[in-house]
N, C-alpha and C positions, 0 to 999 in steps of 0.2 A: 305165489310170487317167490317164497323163499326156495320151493324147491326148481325154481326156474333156474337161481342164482349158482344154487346146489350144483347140477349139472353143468352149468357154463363153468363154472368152477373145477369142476372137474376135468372137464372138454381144456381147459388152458391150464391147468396144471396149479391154481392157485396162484395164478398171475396177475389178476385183479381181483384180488379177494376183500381190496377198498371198497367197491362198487355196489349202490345199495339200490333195489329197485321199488320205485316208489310207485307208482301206478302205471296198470295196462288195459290199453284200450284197444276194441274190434270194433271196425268199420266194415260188414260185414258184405252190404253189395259192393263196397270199392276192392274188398280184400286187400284191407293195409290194417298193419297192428303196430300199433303205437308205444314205446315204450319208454315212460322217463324213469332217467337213473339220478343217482347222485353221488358225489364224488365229496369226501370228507373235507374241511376249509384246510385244513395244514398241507395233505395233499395236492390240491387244487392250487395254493398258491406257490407249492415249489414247479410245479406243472407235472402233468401225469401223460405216456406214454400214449398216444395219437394209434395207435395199433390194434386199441381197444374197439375201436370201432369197426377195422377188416377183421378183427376175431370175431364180434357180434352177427357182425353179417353173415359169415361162415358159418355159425354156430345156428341164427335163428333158419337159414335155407335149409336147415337139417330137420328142424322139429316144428317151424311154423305152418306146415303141411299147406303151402303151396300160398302163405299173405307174404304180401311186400312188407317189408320190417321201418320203420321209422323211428329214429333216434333219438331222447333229448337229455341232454346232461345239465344238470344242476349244479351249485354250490350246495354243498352240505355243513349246516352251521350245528352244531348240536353241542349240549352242555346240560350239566343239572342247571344252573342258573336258568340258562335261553329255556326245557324244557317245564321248569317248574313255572317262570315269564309267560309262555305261550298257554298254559293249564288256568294259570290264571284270569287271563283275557279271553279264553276261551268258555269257562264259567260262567265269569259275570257278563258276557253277551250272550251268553246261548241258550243256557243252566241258570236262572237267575237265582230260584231254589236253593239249588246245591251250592252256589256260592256264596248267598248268603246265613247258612250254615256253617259255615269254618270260618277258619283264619288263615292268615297266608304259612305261619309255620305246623299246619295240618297234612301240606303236603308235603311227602318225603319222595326226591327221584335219586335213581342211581341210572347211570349211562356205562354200559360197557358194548357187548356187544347186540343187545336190545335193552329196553327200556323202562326200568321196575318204577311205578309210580302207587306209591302207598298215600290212601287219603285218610285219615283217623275222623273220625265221625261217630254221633250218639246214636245211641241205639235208635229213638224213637225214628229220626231221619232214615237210618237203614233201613227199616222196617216199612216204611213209605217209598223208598227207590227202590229195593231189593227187587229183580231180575227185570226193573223197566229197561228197554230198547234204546233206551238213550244214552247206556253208561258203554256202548258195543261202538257208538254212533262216534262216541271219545274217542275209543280207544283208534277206532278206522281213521280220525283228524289228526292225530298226531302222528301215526304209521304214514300217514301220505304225507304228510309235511315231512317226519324226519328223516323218513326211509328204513324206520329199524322197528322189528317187532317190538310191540307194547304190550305190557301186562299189566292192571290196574288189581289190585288189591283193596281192601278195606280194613281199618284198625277200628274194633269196636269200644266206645267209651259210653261210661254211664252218662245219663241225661244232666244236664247244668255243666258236664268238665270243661266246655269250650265256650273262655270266653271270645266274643263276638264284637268288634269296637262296632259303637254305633256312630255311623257318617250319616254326613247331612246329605240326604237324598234329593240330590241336585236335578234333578227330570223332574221331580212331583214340585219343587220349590219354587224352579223358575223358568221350566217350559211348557206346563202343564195349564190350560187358562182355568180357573175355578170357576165355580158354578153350581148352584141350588140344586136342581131338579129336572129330571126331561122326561119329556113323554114325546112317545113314537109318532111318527106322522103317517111317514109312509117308505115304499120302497122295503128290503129283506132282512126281515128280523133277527137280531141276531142274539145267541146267549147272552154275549158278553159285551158292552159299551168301551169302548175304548177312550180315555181320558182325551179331550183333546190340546193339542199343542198350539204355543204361540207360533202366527204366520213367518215373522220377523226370525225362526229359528230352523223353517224348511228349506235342504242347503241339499238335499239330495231324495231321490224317490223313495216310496213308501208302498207295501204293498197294501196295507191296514192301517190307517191314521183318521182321525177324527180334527177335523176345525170347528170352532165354532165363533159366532159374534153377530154383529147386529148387522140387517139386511142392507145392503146398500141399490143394487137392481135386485130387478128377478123379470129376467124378458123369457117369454113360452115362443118359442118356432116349433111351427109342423114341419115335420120331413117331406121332401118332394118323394112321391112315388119312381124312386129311379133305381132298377133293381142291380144299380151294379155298385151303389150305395153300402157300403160297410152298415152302414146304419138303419137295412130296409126294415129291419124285424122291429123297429120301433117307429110310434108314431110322434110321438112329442119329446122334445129337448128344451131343457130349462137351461137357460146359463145363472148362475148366481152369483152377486159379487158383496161379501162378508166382510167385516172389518171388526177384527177384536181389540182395538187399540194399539196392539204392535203395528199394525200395519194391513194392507188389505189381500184379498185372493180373490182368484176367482174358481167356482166350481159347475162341474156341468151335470145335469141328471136324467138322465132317459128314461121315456116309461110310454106304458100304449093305453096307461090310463084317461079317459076323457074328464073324469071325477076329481082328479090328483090333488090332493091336499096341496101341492104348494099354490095354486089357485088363488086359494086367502090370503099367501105369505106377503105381506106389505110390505116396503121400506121401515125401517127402523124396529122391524119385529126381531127378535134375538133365536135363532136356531144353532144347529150340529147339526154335522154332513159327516159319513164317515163313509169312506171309500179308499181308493188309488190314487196317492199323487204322480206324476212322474213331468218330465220335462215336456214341454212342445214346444216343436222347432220351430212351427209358423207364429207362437208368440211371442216365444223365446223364452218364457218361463215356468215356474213349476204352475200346475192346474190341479186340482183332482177330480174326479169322475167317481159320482160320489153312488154309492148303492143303498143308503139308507139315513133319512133324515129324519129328527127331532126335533122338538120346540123346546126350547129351556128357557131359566132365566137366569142371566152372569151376576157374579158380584162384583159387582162393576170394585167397590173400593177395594178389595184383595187385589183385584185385578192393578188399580192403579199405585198399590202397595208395593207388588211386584216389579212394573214395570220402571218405579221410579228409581234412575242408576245411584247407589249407594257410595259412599265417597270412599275414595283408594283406602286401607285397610295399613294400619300405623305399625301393624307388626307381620312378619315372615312366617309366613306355613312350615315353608320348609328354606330353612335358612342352610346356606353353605356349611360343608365340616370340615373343609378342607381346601388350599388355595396349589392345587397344582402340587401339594407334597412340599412347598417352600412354607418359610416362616411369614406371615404378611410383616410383619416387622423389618425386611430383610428387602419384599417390595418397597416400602416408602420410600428406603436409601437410593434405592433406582432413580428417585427422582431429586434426590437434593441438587446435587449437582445442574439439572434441566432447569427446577423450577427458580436457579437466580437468575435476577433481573427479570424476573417475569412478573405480573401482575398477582399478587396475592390474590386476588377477589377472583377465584374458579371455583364454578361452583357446576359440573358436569359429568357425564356418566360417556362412559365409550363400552362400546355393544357391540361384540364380533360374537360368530356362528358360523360353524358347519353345515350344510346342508346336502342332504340326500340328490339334491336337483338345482337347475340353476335361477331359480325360483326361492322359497323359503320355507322349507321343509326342514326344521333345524335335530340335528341329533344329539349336537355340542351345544352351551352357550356359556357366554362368561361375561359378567354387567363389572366394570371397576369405576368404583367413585372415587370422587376428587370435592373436597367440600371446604373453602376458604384456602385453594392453593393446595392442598396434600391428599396425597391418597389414601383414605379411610375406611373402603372397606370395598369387599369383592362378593359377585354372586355368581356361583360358576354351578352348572348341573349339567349330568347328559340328561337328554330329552328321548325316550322309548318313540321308534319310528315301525315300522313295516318291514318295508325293505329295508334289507341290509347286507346289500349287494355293495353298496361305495365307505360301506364303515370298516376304517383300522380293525384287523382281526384281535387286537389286543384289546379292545375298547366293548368289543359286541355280547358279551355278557352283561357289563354295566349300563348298554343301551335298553335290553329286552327289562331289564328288572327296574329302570325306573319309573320316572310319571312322564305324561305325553304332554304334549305344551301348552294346553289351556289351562290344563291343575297349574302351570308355574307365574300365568298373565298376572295374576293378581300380587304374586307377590316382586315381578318384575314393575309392575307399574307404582309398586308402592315405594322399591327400592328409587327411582329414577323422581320420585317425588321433590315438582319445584325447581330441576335440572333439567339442562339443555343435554341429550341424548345427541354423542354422534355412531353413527355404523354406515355397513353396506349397503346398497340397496333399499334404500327407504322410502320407496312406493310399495314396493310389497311386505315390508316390516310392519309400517304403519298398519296395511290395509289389514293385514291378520289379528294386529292388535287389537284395533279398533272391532272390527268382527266379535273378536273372543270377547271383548267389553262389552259390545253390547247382548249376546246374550248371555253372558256374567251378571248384566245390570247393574255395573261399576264404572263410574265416570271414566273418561279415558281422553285428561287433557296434555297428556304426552307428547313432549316438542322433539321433532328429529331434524338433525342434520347430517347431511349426506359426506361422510369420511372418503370418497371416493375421489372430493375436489378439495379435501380439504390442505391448502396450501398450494394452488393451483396458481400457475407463474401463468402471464401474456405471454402467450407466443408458443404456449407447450402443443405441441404437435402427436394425434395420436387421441384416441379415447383412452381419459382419465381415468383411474382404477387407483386404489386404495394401493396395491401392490406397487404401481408404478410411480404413485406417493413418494413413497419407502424408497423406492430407490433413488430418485430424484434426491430426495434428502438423506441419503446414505443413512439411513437406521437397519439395521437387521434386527431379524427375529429368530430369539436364542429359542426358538421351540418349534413345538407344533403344537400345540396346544392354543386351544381359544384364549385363555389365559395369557399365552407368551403374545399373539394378538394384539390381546386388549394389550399390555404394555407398552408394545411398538406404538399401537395409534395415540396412546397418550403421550408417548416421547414424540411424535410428530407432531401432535396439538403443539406442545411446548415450544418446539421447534419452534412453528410459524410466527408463535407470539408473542416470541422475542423480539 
């Protein structure tokens, strides 16, 4: 790829020498070759010359020896921050291993014109990854995403130098269902058992997952002899339908055994199914199709330990460091003036966010209290998204290196503790809320009210919106920031309650 770029570079004289290629694809009986590029974010947003594209085409009729050329241009976000961000999340989902072996100031990136990423690590770890195929598999993940050669290095330290914070390993603690002992039934043995997960927590397909709980059906159908049947190579399908306590599934099991241990399987017997989850459209929900089952026995009380929601949590994980760069001292004055003649007894939270989509995908957030009339305290984070295609370019490094919005529920719900919450869109606030609480397993009695009417006159014409609020009541917002936001809505709270 590079020396693709080499030559196009030379072919235009260094005229796009921004231009980075990230991956190429051959469609070989179509004869069309595919190439996306990327184009750096500073460039990209002052806009980049359209001409690029009648040079490519010129250029690949010359050496693509006779494929149709296919274009695709990206935004190109890249930073030691975004890189070291993306290594990280990339680790702890891929590499479980390797990531929990370091720490986050283990990796060292420099960005210039490729991509020097130093990982310091103990010997004994080196010596167990030293030349496995998976450290090549990185380096190819981060060259397609960034578009610029990668080179991974290793810093060798003696065994004990890194210390390792130990986190509460939230998969084993509360999605995980416990359980004694299993012995195999039937169906394809495998090395490895896979723990299985509460049902109440399956929100997307699984290629290897394991459920487990107590039998609720267990109906056997013969297959018709119809050979145009997807399913003729089998003779018998079991549907199962399991209940661990979160909630119930159903799973299906095929086999041409006449013998088939589930045969015996009873109502209220306690098994593991491990297989494929994935969605069905004619049921409409997740199933799995399971290739090998177990008989075990739950603990049932862990279980009920688990399941039972813990009460909102009195203190802040990760409490704010800073309020927008202003003095919060400097905040409260914003409102003396508002809150005369108003009711001293407010006791409320206003809740504005950013979002990636017009849904609630939040990148920004900012929670401002108000407790016996005054503003007392703020909770503002970005939130680490995916895309970040509609994030302020000034902002998108502090995006990629923070936490994602589940790690913040708990300490949002505790902060709104006993307050009436108002914000935007508050069917889909809620619903995320309430989700992340419950498989948090933290109560989540969190009251919303919808900022979008709040101060809504008879007779306004037009769907109501928060913004159109605002102007209704001539308040502006000195910012852009979630922060300047939240201020506005609480100087329109004020407003109305005069």
């Amino acid at each position: 790829m590079d020396s693709f770029l080499v030559k196009f570079n030379e072919y235009t004289k260094n005229k796009y020498n921004y231009l980075r290629l990230k991956k190429v694809e051959f469609i070989e009986y179509s004869k069309i070759c595919k190439l996306y590029f990327a184009i750096p974010d500073d460039i990209y947003e002052k806009g980049f010359d359209n001409t690029v594209f009648k040079d490519l085409k010129n250029f690949c009729q010359k050496v693509s020896g006779g494929y149709k050329c296919e274009f695709y241009i990206d935004r190109l976000v890249v930073s030691e921050t975004i890189v070291k961000g993306y290594m990280l999340e990339l680790l702890a989902t891929g590499y479980p291993f390797l990531a929990s072996s370091i720490n986050e100031d283990c990796i060292i990136v420099s960005v210039q014109d490729k991509i020097d990423i130093e990982i310091s690590i103990e010997q004994d770890v080196f010596d167990l990854i030293n030349g496995a195929p998976f450290i090549n598999k990185i380096i190819e993940s981060v060259e397609e995403n960034f578009g610029l050669s990668t080179f991974i290095t290793f810093k060798l330290l003696p065994i004990g130098e890194i210390k390792v914070e130990t986190k509460e390993n939230k998969i084993v603690s509360k999605s995980f269902v416990p359980y004694f002992e299993n012995e195999y039934l039937c169906g394809i043995k495998s090395k490895s058992v896979n723990k299985p997960i509460f049902v109440e927590t399956i929100n997307r397909p699984y290629e290897n997952a394991s459920i487990a709980g107590g039998v609720l059906q267990n109906d056997k159908r013969e297959f018709e002899k119809d050979e145009k049947s997807p399913y003729k190579y089998y003779k018998y399908n079991y549907r199962i339908k399991i209940n661990d306590y979160s909630g119930e599934f159903t799973a299906y099991y095929k086999t041409n055994d006449d013998d088939c241990p589930l045969n015996d399987v009873k109502p209220n017997d306690t098994i593991m199914l491990q297989g494929r989850i994935s969605f069905s459209e004619r049921l409409a929900k997740y199933v799995m199709y399971a290739k090998t089952v177990y008989k075990i026995e739950l603990d049932k009380e862990k279980i009920k330990e688990l399941l039972t929601p813990k009460p909102v949590p009195d203190t802040l994980k990760y409490p704010s460091k800073k309020y927008s760069g202003q003095d919060f001292l400097q905040t409260q004055t914003l409102f003396d003036y508002d809150i005369e003649n108003v009711d001293k007894d407010i006791n409320c939270v206003f809740f504005t966010y950013k979002s990636i989509n017009k849904g609630f995908s939040p990148w920004e957030i900012c929670l401002l209290s108000f407790t016996n009339g005054k503003a007392d305290s703020v909770y503002e984070h970005f939130v680490k998204v995916s895309n970040l295609e509609r994030i302020d370019p000034e902002y998108k490094a502090r995006v990629v290196s923070s936490k994602r919005f589940p790690e913040y529920v708990p300490d949002i719900l505790s902060f709104c503790k006993n307050k009436t919450v108002y914000c935007k869109s508050v069917d889909f606030v809620l619903k995320e809320l309430k989700t992340i609480a419950k498989q948090e397993h933290i109560e989540c009695n969190i009251e919303l009210q919808e900022a979008d009417k709040l101060g809504l006159k008879n007779g306004f014409k037009g769907e109501p919106t928060f913004e159109r609020m605002l102007k209704e009541y001539s308040i502006t917002v000195n910012g852009n920031s979630c922060y300047d936001y939240a201020i506005a809505m609480a100087k329109l709270f004020l407003k109305v309650k005069k």
